[in-house]
C-alpha positions in Angstrom: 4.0 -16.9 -40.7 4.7 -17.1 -44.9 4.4 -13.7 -46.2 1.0 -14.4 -48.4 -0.8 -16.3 -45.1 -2.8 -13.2 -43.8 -2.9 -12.6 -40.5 -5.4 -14.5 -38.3 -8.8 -13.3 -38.9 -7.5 -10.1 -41.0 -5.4 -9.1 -37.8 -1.9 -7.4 -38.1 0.4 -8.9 -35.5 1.4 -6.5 -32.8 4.7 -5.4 -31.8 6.2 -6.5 -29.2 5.7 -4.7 -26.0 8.3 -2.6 -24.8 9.3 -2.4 -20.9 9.8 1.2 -19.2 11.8 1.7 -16.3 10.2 0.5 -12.8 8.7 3.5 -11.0 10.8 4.6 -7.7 8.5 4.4 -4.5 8.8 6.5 -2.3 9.0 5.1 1.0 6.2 7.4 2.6 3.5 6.9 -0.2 4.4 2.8 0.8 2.6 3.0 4.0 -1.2 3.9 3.6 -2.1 7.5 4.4 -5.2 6.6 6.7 -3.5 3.6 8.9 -0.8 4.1 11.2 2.5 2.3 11.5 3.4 0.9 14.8 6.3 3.7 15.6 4.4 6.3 14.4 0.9 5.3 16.5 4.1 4.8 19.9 5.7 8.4 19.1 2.0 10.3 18.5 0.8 9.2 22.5 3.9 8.6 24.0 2.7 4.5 25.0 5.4 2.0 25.4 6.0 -0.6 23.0 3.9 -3.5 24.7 1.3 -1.1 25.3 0.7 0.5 21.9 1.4 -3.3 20.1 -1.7 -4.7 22.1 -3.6 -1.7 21.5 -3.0 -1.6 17.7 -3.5 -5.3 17.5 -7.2 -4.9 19.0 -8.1 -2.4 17.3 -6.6 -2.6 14.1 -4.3 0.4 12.0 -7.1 2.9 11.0 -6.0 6.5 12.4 -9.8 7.0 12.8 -9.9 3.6 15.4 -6.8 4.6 16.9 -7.4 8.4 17.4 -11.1 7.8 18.9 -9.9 4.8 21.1 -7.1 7.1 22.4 -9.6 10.3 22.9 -12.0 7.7 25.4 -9.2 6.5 27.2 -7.4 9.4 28.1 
């Protein structure tokens, strides 16, 4: 833009953005704090694989599903 052009509308041109560093993750705060993850829901009843992957995949991640399923069947 030629130096005695003003800007458009009386607007100064902003400066370019500048890019930070991408945040770590932490693998933990990856997985959502009220779901379960498959190994976790096998390890906290003791099911076998085939057993907990049915059960999870009818009733869905929710620790709240999970834990009150569990609490009627047992």
């Amino acid at each position: 833009m030629a130096q005695h052009q003003p800007a458009s509308y009386g607007n100064k041109p902003r400066e370019p953005a500048t890019r930070g560093r991408a945040r770590i993750i932490n693998p933990t705060e990856a997985v959502y704090h009220g779901h379960y993850d498959l190994a976790e829901f096998i390890a906290m009843y003791g099911l076998t694989p085939l057993d907990a992957r049915e059960i999870f995949a009818r009733i869905g991640p929710a620790r709240s599903d999970l834990d009150r399923y569990m609490k009627a069947h047992r």
